[in-house]
Structures are given as C-alpha cells and as structure tokens.
C-alpha positions in Angstrom: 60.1 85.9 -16.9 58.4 82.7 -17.9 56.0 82.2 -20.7 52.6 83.1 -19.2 49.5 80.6 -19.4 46.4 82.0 -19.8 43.1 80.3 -18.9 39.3 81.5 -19.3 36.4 79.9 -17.6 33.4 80.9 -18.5 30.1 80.4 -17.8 27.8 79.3 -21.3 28.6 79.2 -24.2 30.1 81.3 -27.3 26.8 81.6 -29.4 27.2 84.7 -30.9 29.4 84.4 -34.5 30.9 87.8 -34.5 32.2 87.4 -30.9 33.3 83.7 -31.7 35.3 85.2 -34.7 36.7 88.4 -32.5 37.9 85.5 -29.7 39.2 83.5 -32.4 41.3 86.5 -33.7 42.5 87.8 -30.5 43.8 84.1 -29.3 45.6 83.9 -32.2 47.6 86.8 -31.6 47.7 85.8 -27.6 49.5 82.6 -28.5 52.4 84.0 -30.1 53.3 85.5 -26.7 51.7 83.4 -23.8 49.3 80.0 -23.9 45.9 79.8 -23.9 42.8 77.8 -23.4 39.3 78.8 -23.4 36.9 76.3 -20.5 33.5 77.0 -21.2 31.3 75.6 -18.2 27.8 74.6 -18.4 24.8 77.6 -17.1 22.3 76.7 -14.9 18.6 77.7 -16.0 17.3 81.2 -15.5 13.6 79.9 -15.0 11.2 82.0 -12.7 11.5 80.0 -10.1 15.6 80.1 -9.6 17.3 81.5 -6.5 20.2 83.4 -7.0 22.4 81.1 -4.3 21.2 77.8 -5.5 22.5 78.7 -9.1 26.0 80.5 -7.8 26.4 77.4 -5.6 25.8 74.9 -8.6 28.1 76.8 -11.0 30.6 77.5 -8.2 30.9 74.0 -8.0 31.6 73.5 -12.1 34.6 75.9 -11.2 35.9 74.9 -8.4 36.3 71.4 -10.1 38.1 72.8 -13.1 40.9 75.5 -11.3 43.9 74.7 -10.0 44.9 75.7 -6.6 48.6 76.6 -8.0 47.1 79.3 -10.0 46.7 82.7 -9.9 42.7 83.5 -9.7 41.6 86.1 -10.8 37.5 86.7 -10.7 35.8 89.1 -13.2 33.2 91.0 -11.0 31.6 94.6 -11.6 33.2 95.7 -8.1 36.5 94.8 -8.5 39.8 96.6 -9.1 40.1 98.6 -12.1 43.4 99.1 -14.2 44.2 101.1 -16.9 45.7 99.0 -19.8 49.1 100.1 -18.9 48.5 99.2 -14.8 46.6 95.7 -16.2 50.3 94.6 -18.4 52.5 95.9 -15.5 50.5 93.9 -13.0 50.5 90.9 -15.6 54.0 91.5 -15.7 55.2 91.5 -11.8 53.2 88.7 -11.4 55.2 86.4 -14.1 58.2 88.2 -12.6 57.3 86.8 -9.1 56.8 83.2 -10.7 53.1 83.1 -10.7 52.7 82.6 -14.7 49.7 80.4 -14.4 47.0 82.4 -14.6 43.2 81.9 -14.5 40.3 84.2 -15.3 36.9 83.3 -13.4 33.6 84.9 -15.7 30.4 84.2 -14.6 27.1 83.5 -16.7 23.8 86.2 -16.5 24.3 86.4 -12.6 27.5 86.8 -12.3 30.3 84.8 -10.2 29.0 83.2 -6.7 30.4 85.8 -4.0 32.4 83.2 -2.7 34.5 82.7 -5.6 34.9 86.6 -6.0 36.0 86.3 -2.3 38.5 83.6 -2.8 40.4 84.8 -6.1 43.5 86.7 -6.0 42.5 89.4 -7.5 38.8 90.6 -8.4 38.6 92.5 -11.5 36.6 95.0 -12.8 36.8 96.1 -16.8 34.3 98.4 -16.5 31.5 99.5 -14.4 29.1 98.9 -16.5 27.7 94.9 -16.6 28.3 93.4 -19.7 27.1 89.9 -21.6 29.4 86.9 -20.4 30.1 86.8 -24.4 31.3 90.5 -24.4 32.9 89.9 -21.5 35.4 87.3 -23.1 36.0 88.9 -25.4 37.2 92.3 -24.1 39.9 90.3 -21.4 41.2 88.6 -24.6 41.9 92.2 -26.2 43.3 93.4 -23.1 45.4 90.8 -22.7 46.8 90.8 -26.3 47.3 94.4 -25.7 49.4 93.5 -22.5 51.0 91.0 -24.3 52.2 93.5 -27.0 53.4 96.2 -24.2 55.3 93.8 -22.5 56.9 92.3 -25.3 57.9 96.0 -26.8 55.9 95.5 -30.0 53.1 98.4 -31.2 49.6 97.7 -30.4 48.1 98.3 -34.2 45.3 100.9 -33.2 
C-alpha cells in the first residue's frame, strides 16, 4: 500500500479561527500518515440576483482547472453515500490497495457542488444528512480521515 495523498478543494475561505485551529490540528496528525494539501477556491457572490447554474458553472470551472484527471474524485454532496467511520478507512484502504492513492475531496461553497461535478466524481459522499457550513464541512473530513488514518495504521483513536 502506498502512502496516500490527500487533497481538499474547497470552495471560500477558512474565516472562522476556531475551525482554522481544529484543521490546523487535524492535518498535523494527517501528515504523519498520508500527505496533504488544503486548495481553497475563490466563491462566487450570493447577491439577489444570482442563478444557481451560472454560479455552479463559474465555480465548476475553478475546479475543474485545479484536479487532476489521475485522481480519485470524490465530491461532498448531502445525497451521497454514507459510511460509517469503519466502512469510510476500509474503503480508503482498498482503494490505496488497488493503486489509486491520489485522492481528491470536491466541497462546494453555500450552494453546494455544480451537479455535474457530483455526477463526474468517483464517489459522492455524504457525512451526514444534514447540510453543513463549507467551514464545518472541512473540518469534519479532516477528523474522519485522521481517524481512518489511525484504523488503518493500527494505532488508537484518542477519544
């Protein structure tokens, strides 16, 4: 199994400290296991007058430019598959297994991912049902891929 490579596009920004310290924590503890790197794309503005497809289609674009079509996509959506964090390290760990290290999350901004990207990924993912802040977002696939991490490496997940 090779050393897997993490990376997180976002759309906006980290504003929040408390999140920026949590993400700062968790990739830490990521990198003594697997790489990282965090791609935060620019978000389009929410004014009244904004259609839903012109600003997936705009942002789409900002992601298309910056994955690879080598990687492993995997697109954060509300009505993807769920795992339990067991099921999420296992299927983290078949696909290193199978050669496919190189692996990219997709999160999108306040409206979520263009339909197309969600479409093209390998694997839409859902970590909860309930819609969360981009920020929050981030954050909780960084803790649940330390946790993975730690499972797959044999070392207790401090609770």
């Amino acid at each position: 199994m090779g050393r897997l490579t993490f990376t997180i596009v976002h759309v906006g920004k980290l504003k929040d400290p408390h999140i920026r310290a949590g993400t700062e924590r968790y990739r830490r503890q990521i990198l003594a296991y697997a790489s990282l790197e965090l791609c935060a794309l620019r978000q389009e503005s929410l004014h009244k007058k904004a259609v839903i497809n012109s600003i997936h289609k705009k942002e789409a674009g900002r992601i298309d430019r910056v994955i690879s079509s080598s990687k492993t996509v995997i697109a954060l959506d509300v009505c993807g598959r769920s795992f339990t964090s067991l099921q999420f390290a296992e299927y983290l760990a078949t696909l290193a297994a199978e050669g496919r290290s190189e692996i990219t999350f997709l999160i999108g901004g306040p409206l979520g991912l263009s339909p197309d990207l969600v479409r093209k990924a390998h694997l839409a993912l859902s970590l909860s049902p309930m819609t969360f802040p981009h920020e929050l977002t981030i954050l909780a696939l960084m803790e649940q891929l330390y946790r993975a991490l730690a499972y797959m490496h044999n070392h207790p997940y401090p609770k």
